[in-house]
MIVEXSE-16818 format. One record per residue (C-alpha): x, y, z. Coordinates in steps of 0.2 Angstrom, whole numbers, plus 5000, padded with zeros to 4 digits. Layout:
# MIVEXSE-16818
XYZ;...
***
This chain:
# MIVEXSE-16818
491249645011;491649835008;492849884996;494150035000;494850134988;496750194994;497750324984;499550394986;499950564991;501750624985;502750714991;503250844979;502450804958;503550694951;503250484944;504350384930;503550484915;503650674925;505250744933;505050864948;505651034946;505151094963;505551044980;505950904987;504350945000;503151034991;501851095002;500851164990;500650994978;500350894995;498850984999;498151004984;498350814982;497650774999;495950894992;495750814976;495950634984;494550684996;493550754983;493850624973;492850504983;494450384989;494350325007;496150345012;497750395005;499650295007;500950405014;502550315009;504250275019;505950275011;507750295019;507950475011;506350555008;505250675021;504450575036;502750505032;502350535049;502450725049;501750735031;500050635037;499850735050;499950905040;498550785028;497550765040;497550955047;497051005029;495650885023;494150825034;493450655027;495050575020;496150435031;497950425031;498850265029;500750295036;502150175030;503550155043;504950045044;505149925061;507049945071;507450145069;505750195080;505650135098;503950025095;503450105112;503650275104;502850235087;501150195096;501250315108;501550435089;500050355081;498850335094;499250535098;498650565078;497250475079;496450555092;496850745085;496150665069;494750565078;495250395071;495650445052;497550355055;498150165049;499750115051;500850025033;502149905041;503549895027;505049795034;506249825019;507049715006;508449795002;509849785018;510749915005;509350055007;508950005025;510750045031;510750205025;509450235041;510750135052;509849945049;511249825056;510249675049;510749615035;509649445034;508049465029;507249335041;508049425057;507249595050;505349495049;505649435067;506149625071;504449675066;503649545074;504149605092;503849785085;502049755081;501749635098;502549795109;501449925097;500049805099;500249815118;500449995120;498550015114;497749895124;498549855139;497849945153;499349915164;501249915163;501949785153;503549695152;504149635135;505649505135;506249475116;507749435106;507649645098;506849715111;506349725128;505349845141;504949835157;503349915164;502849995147;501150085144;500450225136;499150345145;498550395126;497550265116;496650235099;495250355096;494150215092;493950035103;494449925089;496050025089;497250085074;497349965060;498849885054;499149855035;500649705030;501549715015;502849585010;503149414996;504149325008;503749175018;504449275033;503349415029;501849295026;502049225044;502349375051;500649465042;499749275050;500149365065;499749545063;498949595049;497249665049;497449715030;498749615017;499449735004;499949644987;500449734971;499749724956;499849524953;498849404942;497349314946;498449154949;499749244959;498249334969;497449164975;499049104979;499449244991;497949245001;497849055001;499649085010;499049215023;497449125028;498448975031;499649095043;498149175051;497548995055;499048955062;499149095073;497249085077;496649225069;495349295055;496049305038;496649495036;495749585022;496649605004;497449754995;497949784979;499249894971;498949944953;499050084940;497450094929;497750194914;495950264907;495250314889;493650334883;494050174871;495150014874;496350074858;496450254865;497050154882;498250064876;499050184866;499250294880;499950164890;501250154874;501550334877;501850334897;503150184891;503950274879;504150444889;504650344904;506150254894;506550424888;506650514905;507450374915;509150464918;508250604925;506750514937;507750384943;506650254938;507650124932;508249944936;509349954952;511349944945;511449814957;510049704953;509449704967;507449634970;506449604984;505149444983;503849554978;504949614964;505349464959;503549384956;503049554947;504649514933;504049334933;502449384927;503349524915;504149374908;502549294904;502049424893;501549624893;499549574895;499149444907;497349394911;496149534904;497149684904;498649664918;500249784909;501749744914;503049834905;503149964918;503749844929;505049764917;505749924912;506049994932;506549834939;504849824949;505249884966;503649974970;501949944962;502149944943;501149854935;499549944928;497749904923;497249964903;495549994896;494050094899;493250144916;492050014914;493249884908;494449914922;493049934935;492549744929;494249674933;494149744950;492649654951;493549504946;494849524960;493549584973;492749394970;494649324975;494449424989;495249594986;494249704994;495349884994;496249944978;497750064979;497750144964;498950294959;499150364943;500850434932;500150584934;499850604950;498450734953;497550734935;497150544937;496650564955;495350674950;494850564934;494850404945;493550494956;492550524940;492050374935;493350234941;492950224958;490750264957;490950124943;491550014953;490750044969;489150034959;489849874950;490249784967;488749834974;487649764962;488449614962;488249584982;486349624978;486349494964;487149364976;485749374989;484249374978;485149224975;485349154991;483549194996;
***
């Protein structure tokens, strides 16, 4: 099994311990970021979708027009793009970009943030089999080669098709991310990859246990397995942790100023709501799983952080490659130094770690 490594291209240099001082859209960072992720040896890089930042879409493809090697994963939100359009969109990308384009389905927790686009769903279950009849119309657009009609409760066509496909046969992929047993179904359905945040080894089989069983059900191969995390490096475990004290400290301190702070509401989506459960186990859990990151901000994106050397992080991705993780999304607090230092020796570590390990298992075998 091949192993991916996944980074995160910002828009504009800013995370809970730095706060921006330029704009909003900052061509220059983004490009600079989208080089040194590529140099850095990662595979692909996450553009993110929220309700008030610059369209992922239009950033990827300004990624793509300035790097050669590195793939673009573009998170979009099902209901505010016609699912005819979308695929029409992505499959016109991937082809400019000869097949360099894979698509991060994010239906949404929070109904308060997802109105501020003009979602008129409030229940979460409706919004999943939204994105269900998204992803079979998007689905449809890329294979079909004929007009199809599509009769659903959200949407419906009649004699859709798309003259422009996937640049490659096997067609775009389709990343899943979601906690609920709504989005689990829904990923048994659709996924090709399943993104989990940074969760414990319990909380990890658990998950994919759950979405192999949906895939059965649907009929279809268990996706592959993501996860989200934030290693923080040293060149000893004490210097680690202590900066891992630091980023803690400076993020409490600049709270008021980043934004990164526990929604006034209380507000958590599912995923949030297993990262707090693990806070509440403890600040370490397994070998080196940090979660005060995720206490302090209220978890609503991936928080929780990975502490120790290269080589001692690189072995617990080796743990969690053998419950079947097999891509790592891995961003740093600062944003393009520790790109360039995973790309050091993080990911060749690990790579190198995994490899040998495949090799051991079939000396084994033979």
């Amino acid at each position: 099994m091949s192993i991916e490594f996944i980074g995160y291209i910002s828009n504009n240099n800013s995370s809970e311990t730095i706060v921006r001082q330029g704009p909003v859209l900052d061509p220059t960072h983004i490009e600079t970021l989208a080089k040194a992720h590529e140099n850095a040896g990662f595979d692909r890089a996450l553009l993110a979708f929220h309700s008030t930042t610059p369209d992922s879409l239009q950033v990827a493809q300004h990624v793509l027009s300035v790097t050669e090697r590195l793939n673009v994963l573009i998170a979009q939100r099902p209901g505010f793009t016609a699912p005819t359009l979308l695929a029409r969109q992505f499959a016109v990308l991937d082809q400019f970009s000869k097949g360099r384009v894979a698509l991060h389905v994010i239906t949404g927790g929070n109904a308060k943030e997802l109105r501020q686009d003009g979602n008129t769903l409030d229940d979460k279950d409706e919004r999943y089999a939204r994105t269900s009849e998204f992803l079979d119309i998007v689905r449809a657009e890329w294979t079909s080669d004929k007009p199809f009609n599509y009769a659903g409760k959200y949407y419906q066509v009649q004699n859709a098709f798309s003259q422009v496909k996937p640049y490659r046969s096997e067609g775009i992929r389709i990343y899943f991310g979601g906690a609920s047993d709504s989005a689990i179904e829904v990923a048994g359905k659709h996924a090709d990859t399943f993104a989990l945040w940074g969760e414990s080894y319990a909380q990890v089989r658990d998950v994919t246990s759950r979405v192999h069983n949906a895939a059965v059900k649907h009929g279809r191969p268990t996706p592959r397995f993501s996860l989200s995390v934030r290693p923080i490096l040293a060149d000893t475990e004490e210097k680690a942790w202590a900066k891992a004290e630091a980023i803690l400290e400076q993020a409490t301190r600049l709270q008021d100023q980043t934004g990164y702070r526990k929604p006034a509401d209380g507000h958590a989506t599912a995923g949030a709501r297993r990262l707090l459960a693990l806070a509440d186990q403890g600040k370490r859990i397994d070998k080196r799983l940090w979660t005060e990151i995720a206490k302090l901000t209220g978890a609503n994106s991936n928080t929780t952080a990975l502490v120790g050397t290269p080589e001692q992080v690189a072995e617990v991705f080796g743990d969690y490659y053998d419950l079947g993780i097999s891509h790592f999304l891995i961003r740093g607090f600062d944003p393009l130094i520790d790109a360039i230092e995973y790309g050091r020796e993080l990911i060749p570590l690990t790579r190198k770690l995994i490899a040998d390990r495949q090799a051991a298992k079939g000396l084994a075998a033979e």
